[in-house]
C-alpha positions in Angstrom: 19.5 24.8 16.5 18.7 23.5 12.9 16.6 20.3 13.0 17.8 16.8 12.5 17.9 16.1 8.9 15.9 13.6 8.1 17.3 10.0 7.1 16.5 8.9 3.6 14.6 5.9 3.1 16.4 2.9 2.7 16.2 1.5 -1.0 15.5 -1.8 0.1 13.3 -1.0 2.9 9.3 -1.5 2.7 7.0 1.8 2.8 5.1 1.3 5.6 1.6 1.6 3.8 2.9 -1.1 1.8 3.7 -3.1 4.4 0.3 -2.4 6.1 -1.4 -3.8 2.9 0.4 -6.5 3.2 -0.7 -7.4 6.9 -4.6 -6.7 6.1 -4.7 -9.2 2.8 -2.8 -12.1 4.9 -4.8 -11.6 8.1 -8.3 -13.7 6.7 -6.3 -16.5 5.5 -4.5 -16.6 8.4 -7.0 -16.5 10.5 -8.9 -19.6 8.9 -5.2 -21.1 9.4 -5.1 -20.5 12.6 -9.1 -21.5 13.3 -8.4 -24.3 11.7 -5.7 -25.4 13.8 -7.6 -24.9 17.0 -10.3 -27.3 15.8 -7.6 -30.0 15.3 -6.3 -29.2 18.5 -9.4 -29.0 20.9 -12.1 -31.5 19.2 -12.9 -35.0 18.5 -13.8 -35.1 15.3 -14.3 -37.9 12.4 -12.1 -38.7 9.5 -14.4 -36.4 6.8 -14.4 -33.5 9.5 -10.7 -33.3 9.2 -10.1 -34.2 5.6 -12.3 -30.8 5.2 -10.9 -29.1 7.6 -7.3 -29.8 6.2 -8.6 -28.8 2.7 -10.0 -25.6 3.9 -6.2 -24.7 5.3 -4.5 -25.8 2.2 -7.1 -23.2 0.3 -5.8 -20.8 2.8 -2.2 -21.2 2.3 -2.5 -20.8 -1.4 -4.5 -17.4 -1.0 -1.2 -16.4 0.9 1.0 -17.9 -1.7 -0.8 -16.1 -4.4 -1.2 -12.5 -2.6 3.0 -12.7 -1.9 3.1 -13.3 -5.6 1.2 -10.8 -6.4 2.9 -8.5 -4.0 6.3 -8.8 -5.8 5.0 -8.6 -8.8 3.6 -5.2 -8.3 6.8 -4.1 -6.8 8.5 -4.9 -10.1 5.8 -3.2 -11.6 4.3 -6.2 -13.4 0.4 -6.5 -14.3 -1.6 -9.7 -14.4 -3.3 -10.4 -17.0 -7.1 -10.1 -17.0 -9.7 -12.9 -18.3 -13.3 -13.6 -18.9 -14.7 -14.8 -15.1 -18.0 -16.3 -14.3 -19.6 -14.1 -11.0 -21.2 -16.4 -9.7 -18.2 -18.6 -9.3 -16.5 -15.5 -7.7 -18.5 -15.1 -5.5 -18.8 -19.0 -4.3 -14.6 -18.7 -4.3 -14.8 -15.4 -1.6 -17.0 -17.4 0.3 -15.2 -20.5 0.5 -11.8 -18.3 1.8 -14.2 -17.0 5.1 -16.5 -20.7 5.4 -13.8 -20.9 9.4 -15.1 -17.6 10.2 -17.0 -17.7 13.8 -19.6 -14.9 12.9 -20.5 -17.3 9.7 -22.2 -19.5 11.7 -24.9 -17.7 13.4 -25.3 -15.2 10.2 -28.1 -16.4 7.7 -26.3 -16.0 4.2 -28.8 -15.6 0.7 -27.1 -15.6 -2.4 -28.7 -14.4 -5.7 -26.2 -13.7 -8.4 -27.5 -15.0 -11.7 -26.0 -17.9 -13.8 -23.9 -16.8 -16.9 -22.8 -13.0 -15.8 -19.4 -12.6 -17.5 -17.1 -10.0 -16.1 -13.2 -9.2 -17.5 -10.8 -9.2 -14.4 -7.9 -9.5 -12.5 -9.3 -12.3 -10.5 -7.6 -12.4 -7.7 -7.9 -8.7 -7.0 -11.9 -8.8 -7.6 -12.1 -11.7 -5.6 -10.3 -9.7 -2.8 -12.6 -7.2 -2.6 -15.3 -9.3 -2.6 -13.7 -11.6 0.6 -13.5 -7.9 2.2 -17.0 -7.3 2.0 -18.3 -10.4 3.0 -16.1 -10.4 6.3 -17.0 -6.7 6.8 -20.6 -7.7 6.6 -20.3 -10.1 8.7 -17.9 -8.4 11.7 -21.0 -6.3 11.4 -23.1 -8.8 12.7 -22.0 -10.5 15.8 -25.2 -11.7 17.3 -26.5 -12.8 13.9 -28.5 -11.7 11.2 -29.0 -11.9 7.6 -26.1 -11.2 4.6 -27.4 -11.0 1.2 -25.4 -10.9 -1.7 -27.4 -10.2 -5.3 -25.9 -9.1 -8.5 -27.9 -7.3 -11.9 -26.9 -7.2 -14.9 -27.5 -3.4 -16.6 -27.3 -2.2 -19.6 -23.4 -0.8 -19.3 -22.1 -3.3 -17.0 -23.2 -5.3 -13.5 -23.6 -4.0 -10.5 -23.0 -6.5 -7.1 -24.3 -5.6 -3.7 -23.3 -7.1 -0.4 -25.8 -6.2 2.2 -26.0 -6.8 6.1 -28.6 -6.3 8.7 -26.0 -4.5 11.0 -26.2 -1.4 12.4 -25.4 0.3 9.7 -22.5 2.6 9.0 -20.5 4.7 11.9 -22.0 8.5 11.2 -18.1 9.4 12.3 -16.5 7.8 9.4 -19.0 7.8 6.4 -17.7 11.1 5.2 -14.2 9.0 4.8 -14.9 5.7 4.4 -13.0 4.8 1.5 -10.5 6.8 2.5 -7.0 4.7 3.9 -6.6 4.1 7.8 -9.6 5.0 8.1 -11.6 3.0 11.1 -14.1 3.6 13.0 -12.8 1.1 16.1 -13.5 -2.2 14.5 -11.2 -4.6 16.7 -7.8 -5.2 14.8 -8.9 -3.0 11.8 -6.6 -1.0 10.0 -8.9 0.8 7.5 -6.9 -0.5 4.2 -10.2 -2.8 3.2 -12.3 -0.6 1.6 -9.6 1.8 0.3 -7.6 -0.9 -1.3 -11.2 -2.6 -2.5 -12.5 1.0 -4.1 -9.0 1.2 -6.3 -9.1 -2.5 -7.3 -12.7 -1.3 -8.9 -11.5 1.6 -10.0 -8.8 0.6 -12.2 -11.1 -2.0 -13.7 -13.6 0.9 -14.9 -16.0 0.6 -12.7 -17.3 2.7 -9.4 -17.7 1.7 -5.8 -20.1 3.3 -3.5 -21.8 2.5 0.1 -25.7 3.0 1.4 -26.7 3.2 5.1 -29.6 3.2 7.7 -30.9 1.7 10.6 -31.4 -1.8 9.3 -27.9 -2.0 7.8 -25.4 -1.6 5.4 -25.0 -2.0 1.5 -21.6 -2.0 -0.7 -22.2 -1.3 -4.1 -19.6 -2.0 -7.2 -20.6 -1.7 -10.8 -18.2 -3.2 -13.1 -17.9 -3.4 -17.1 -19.7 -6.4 -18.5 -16.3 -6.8 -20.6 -13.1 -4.8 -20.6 -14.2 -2.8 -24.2 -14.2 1.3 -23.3 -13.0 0.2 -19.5 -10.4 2.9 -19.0 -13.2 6.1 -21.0 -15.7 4.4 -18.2 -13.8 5.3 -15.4 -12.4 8.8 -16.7 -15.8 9.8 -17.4 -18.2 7.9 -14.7 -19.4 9.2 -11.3 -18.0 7.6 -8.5 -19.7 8.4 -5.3 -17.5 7.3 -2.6 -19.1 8.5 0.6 -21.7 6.8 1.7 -25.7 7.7 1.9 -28.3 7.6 4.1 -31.4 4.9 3.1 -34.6 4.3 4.3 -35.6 1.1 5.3 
């Protein structure tokens, strides 16, 4: 008996890795949604603790308005625009969009990014990855610990690093662990993060690349200091994606 042919894909229907995506860049807003919420719910708190609390789901619900925008868009095949972006403000943004995250509070957070580094983005993309490796890091550290996130300015470019004092990456998955679905158990992970972080670099020139050992993780990205040469950068740079084994 000839096998069942196969039923074409609907052209209306969503591919399922697309659909995936969609899930992992909603789930941290609507988590702080949804944290937030509870707090209204289950405490007693003072008029400032819920005028902040009701500003930190607003900011939420326009990270989800935003990433559905930016959804269709792509789907139409339309690209935003990029501009000149301050990293340090970047980086205060992707940590304002985890601030209702539980681990946050027991975590010790050190931030040492420069004033004036200039960087030529999508915004919302960079600032996606960076949210994704700041709640990495911190899923990393249940019990507490230290996240440190430091940024240099080199002669081609800067380079950000996000680094925890976890236990360091899986030996399982750091052969394929930029690769998509790839997980090693984290609870509700789907193992888009890093993939979808390592492209958004990628197609802005630049390189992404992870270092391991016993006292933790790091998650390097270098990216061009402005978008001149961006697209001969990332033809002809290295981009080591598995990661390496450090010393402490």
């Amino acid at each position: 008996m000839s096998p069942a042919p196969i039923a074409p894909e609907r052209p209306d229907s969503i591919p399922a890795a697309v659909a995936v995506a969609i899930v992992h860049d909603l789930r941290n807003p609507l988590s702080a949604i949804h944290g937030c919420a509870e707090m209204l719910i289950d405490s007693r708190l003072s008029h400032l603790q819920v005028q902040r609390i009701a500003q930190n789901m607003y900011g939420a619900s326009v990270r989800m308005q935003e990433l559905l925008e930016e959804f269709l868009e792509r789907s139409k095949g339309i690209e935003k625009g990029r501009e000149l972006c301050d990293l340090r403000e970047l980086v205060t943004s992707a940590f304002e969009a985890i601030v209702q995250t539980p681990e946050v509070q027991s975590v010790r957070i050190l931030r040492d990014i420069p004033a004036g580094l200039k960087i030529v983005v999508d915004r919302h993309r960079i600032r996606r990855v960076l949210v994704n490796l700041l709640v990495n890091a911190l899923e990393a550290m249940p019990h507490g610990g230290t996240l440190h996130v430091s940024a240099f300015s080199e002669a081609d470019g800067i380079l950000v690093r996000v680094r925890d004092t976890g236990p360091g990456i899986a030996p399982e998955i750091q052969s394929r662990l930029f690769e998509p679905f790839a997980t090693a158990g984290k609870p509700g992970g789907i193992g888009l993060g890093l993939a979808t972080s390592r492209q958004a670099i990628l197609d802005h020139g630049g390189t992404m690349w992870a270092e391991s050992s016993d006292c933790g993780a790091c998650f390097n990205f270098r990216l061009p200091s402005t978008s001149v040469n961006a697209e001969g950068r990332r033809m002809a740079g290295r981009d080591p994606q598995r990661a390496k084994s450090v010393s402490c």
